[in-house]
C-alpha positions, -999 to +999 in steps of 0.1 A: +248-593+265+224-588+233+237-572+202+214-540+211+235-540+248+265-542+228+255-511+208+251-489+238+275-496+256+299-488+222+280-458+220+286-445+255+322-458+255+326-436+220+307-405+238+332-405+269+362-414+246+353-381+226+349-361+257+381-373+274+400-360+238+382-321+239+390-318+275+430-327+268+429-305+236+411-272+258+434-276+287+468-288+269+479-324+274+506-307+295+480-309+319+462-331+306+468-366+288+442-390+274+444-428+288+473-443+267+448-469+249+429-435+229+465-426+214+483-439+190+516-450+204+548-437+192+541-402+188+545-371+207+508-364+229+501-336+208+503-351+175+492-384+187+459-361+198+453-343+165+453-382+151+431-398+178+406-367+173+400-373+135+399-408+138+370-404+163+361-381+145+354-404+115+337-432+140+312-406+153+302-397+117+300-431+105+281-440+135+252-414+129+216-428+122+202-412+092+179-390+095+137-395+087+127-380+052+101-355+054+074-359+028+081-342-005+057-308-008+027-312-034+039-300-067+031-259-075+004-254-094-001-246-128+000-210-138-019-206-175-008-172-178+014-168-207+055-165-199+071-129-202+091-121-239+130-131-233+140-090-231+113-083-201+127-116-185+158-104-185+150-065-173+131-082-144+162-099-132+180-064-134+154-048-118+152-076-087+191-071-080+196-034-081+165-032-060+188-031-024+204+000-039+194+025-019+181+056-033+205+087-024+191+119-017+199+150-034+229+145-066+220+113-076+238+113-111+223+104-142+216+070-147+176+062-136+171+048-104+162+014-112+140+008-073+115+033-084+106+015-120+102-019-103+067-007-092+060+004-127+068-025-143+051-049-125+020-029-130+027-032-167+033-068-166+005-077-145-020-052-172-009-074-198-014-106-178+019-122-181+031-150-153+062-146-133+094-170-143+099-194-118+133-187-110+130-154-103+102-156-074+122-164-043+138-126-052+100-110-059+087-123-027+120-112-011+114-077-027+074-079-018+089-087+022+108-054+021+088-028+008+051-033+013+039-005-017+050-038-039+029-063-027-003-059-042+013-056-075+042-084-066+019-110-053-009-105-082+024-114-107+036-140-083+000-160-088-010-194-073+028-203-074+038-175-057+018-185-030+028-222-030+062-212-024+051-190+006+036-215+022+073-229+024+094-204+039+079-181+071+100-149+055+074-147+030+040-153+051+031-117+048+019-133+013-007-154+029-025-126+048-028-102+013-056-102-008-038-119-037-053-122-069-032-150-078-052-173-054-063-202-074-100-202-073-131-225-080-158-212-106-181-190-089-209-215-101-190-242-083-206-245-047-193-269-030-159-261-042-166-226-030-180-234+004-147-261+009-122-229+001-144-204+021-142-229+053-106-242+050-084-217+028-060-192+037-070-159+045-057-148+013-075-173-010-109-166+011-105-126+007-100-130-032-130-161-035-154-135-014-142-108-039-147-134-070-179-145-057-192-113-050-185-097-083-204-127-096-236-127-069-231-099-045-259-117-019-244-153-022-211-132-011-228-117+021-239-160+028-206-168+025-196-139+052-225-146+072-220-180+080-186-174+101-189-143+106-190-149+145-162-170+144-142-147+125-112-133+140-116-094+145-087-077+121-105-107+096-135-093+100-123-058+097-106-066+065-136-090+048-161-059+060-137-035+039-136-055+009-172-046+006-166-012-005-163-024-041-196-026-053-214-015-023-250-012-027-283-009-009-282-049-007-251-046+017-275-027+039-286-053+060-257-070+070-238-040+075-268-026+099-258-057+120-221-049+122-227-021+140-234-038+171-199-055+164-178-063+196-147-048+180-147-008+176-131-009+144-156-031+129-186-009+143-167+023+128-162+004+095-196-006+092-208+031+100-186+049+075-196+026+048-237+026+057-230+064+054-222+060+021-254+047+011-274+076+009-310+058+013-297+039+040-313+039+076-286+053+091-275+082+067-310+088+075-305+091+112-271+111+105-291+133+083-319+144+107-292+154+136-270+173+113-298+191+095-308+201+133-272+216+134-272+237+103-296+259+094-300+288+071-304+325+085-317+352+063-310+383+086-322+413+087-301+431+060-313+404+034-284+386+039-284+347+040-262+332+071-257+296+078-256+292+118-246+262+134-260+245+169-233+221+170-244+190+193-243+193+234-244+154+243-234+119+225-259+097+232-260+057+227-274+059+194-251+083+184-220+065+191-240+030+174-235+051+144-205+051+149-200+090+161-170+087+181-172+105+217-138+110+229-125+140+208-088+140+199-062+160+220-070+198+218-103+191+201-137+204+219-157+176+224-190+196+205-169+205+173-158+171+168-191+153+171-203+179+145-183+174+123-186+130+125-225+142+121-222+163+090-195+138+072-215+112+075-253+129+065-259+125+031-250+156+009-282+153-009-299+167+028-282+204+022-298+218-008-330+218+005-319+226+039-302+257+029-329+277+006-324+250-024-288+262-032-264+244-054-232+234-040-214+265-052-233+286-037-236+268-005-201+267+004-200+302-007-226+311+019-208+328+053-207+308+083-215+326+116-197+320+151-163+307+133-181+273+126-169+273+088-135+260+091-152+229+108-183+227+089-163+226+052-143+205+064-171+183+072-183+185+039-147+179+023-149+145+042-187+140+031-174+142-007-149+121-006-168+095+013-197+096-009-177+098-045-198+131-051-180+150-076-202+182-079-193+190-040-156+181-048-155+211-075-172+235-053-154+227-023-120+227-047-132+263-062-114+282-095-077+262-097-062+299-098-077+306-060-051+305-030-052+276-013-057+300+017-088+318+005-106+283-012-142+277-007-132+245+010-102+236+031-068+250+031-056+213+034-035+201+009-041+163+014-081+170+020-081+186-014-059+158-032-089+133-016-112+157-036-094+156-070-095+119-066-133+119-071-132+140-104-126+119-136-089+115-145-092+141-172-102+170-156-082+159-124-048+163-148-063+200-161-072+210-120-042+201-113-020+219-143-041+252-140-029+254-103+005+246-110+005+274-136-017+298-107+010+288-077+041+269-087+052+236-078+058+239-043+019+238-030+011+212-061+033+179-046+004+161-031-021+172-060+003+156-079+003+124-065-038+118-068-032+122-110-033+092-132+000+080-143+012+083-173+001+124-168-019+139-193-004+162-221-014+196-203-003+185-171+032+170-178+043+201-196+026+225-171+055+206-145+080+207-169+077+244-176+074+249-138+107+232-138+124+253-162+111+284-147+125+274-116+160+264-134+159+297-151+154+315-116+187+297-104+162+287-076+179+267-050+180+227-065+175+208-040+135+220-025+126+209-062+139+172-061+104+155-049+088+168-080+121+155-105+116+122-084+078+122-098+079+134-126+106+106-136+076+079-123+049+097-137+056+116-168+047+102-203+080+086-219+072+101-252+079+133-237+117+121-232+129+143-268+113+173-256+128+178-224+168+171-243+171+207-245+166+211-211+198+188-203+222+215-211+237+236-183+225+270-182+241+304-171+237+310-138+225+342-124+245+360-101+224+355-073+213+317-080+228+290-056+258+279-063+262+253-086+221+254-095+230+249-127+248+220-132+225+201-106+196+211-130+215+199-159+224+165-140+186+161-131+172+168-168+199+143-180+184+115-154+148+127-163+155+120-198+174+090-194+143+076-168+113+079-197+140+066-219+138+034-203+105+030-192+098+035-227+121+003-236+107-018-210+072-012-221+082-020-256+098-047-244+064-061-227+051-056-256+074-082-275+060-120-286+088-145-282 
């Protein structure tokens, strides 16, 4: 017999010896005893099989072939950003392990809740362009993984290594589908080394060259897109055809014309809204002829001006190439809904003249006959936001100090944070503080969320008196705890001193729920405590090791 015969027939002597021994020990070697020559003589069958059993044991071990190396990854790459100052280093590491502490609702003490700055102060590391340590990116993907609010900012710190490590570990392949600025990219002048990452990157690195390049040469961009475009996967498509809403332009026209005969619905939809916003495109003309021979302006026979409204009785094919939608939601009439695709996507330009050469203001003031002006301004609240037109986002918003329920525009409290959003940041903050003076915090939560962090002077104190007014009123504590929540993300930290005499308990009123008071005490403590901090970690950013 060879020496390789020999070898097998060991082995399969060893495999049945093994076997024999865990049958004995699973039935007992009452019942069972192994053949005398597997145990060692002289001692009782139990102990004699606990000693046969590890010394097979050892032979099976010893016995293993080693396994086949698997080639060593390519080394990370090199991130040039500079490293964070020692202090941030170390808040980072803080911020990474408390962030599975769940937030509690309601009481929540006073110590800040360390989840909600983590957001913050990655958008403060990454403004000052600082790279992530090393050590600590297995626990900012990790964090990235389970809340996806962090991912643009976490991957944009995490950089080219960040996505190295990715690539290594399936948990974190969410990271290769995001737009991730960390994407190490060729020079925009460098073509071939653009063309060899357009046509064999991830989708990540592609979606951040096309953004790179196009900043750079917005037509070599649509090349790029062009050239595998039909072998693009459609949610690929969908997301390369929204990246072209930053610096969309007339050039974009063209391409964008084509898309609209797009086999995927979302793509042709996509394509449509963003043509619309083009004003002197092709199709906003189109959209602009058939809602212009919708809306019209009736002069009456009092001397009275009226606008009346035809809406549409059919959706033809061109019509839904457009992108105009036929099926009408649940409990929609099909004839309101494709008005109002018509009129949201015509340019806002089209209505002055249309309507006796009336400025916005006095457009939407204009009465609406038939009921149609719920739909129509709504239409136009869409128009606004779509077209960045901030003269039809303050006449549709109307005097800050106007109900909500008797605006000019819609009674829709997240169609009316969409309009503040087109407003510059300033007079967004002063909108915004007015109405909270006008109506209280309780209809101002969502207009809140649309202002630029840190908040302006006049709008942090207009929610901090709000606040207080509220405290004051022994108002019931809990209805108010969104705002607190907001206002400890969003309030400028120098205002921390000001609000300390707020931290005191106050008397409570007879008729103020109970135990209002020490709640609001407990909630100006955190507040303060909150800005406190965020001021220290800034500061510490701000530190050169």
């Amino acid at each position: 017999m060879t020496s390789e015969g020999v070898l097998m027939a060991d082995s399969t002597t060893s495999t049945s010896a093994w076997e024999e021994l865990v049958t004995a020990a699973l039935l007992g070697t009452d019942r069972r005893t192994p053949s005398p020559d597997l145990m060692p003589p002289g001692k009782d069958a139990p102990v004699a099989l606990l000693d046969a059993a590890a010394l097979h044991t050892v032979r099976r071990r010893a016995g293993l072939e080693p396994a086949v190396a698997a080639a060593r990854p390519e080394a990370a790459p090199h991130d040039g950003r500079p490293a964070l100052p020692a202090p941030a280093r170390r808040r980072l590491a803080q911020l990474l392990a408390d962030r599975s502490v769940p937030s509690g609702g309601g009481r929540r003490g006073t110590a800040p809740d360390l989840t909600e700055l983590l957001p913050q102060w990655l958008a403060a590391a990454n403004e000052r362009g600082f790279q992530a340590p090393p050590p600590l990116l297995p626990a900012l993907l990790d964090a990235a993984r389970a809340r996806t609010d962090l991912r643009p900012q976490a991957l944009a710190f995490a950089g080219v290594r960040g996505l190295w490590l990715a690539r290594l570990n399936p948990e974190w392949k969410f990271a290769l589908r995001g737009g991730s600025a960390g994407s190490a990219l060729p020079d925009t002048g460098d073509t071939e080394g653009v063309e060899r990452l357009w046509q064999e990157g991830l989708f990540a690195e592609r979606v951040a060259l096309l953004t790179a390049v196009r900043a750079h040469d917005a037509g070599a961009a649509l090349s790029l897109l062009s050239a595998t475009w039909a072998t693009e996967r459609a949610e690929d498509r969908l997301m390369f055809l929204d990246s072209l809403r930053a610096g969309l332009s007339d050039a974009d026209e063209t391409f964008l014309e084509q898309a609209l005969s797009d086999r995927s619905r979302n793509v042709r939809a996509t394509a449509a809204e963003l043509l619309s916003a083009l004003p002197g495109s092709a199709l906003a003309g189109r959209m602009a002829a058939r809602a212009a021979s919708c809306v019209a302006l009736d002069h009456g026979g009092d001397g009275g001006a009226e606008i009346t409204v035809e809406a549409p009785h059919e959706c033809d094919a061109d019509m839904q190439r457009d992108g105009v939608v036929p099926a009408p939601p649940s409990g929609r009439g099909e004839r309101s809904w494709w008005l109002g695709q018509l009129v949201e996507s015509a340019p806002l330009s089209v209505w002055p003249d249309r309507l006796g050469g009336r400025p916005p203001e006095e457009i939407v003031a204009l009465p609406v006959a038939d009921d149609w002006d719920d739909e129509l301004h709504a239409a136009w609240c869409r128009a606004a936001v779509r077209q960045r037109d901030a003269a039809w986002s303050r006449a549709l918003l109307g005097p800050p100090s106007t109900p909500p329920a008797t605006g000019p525009g819609t009674t829709s409290l997240a169609e009316r944070s969409k309009l503040l959003a087109t407003l510059p940041a300033g007079e967004r903050a002063s909108w915004v503080a007015e109405f909270i003076a006008a109506h209280g915090l309780s209809e101002a939560f969502q207009l809140l969320g649309v202002c630029a962090v840190p908040w302006a002077e006049p709008l942090g104190r207009s929610v901090v008196d709000a606040l207080d007014i509220a405290r004051d009123a022994g108002s019931y504590p809990w209805s108010f705890s969104g705002v607190m929540g907001l206002a400890e993300r969003c309030l400028d930290p120098a205002e921390a001193h000001r609000l300390e005499a707020l931290t005191a308990t106050p008397d409570e009123p007879e008729d103020a729920s109970p135990g209002a008071g020490g709640y609001w005490s407990e909630a100006f403590q955190r507040l303060v405590s909150t800005l406190t901090l965020r001021a220290t970690m800034h500061t510490e950013l701000s530190r050169r090791d």
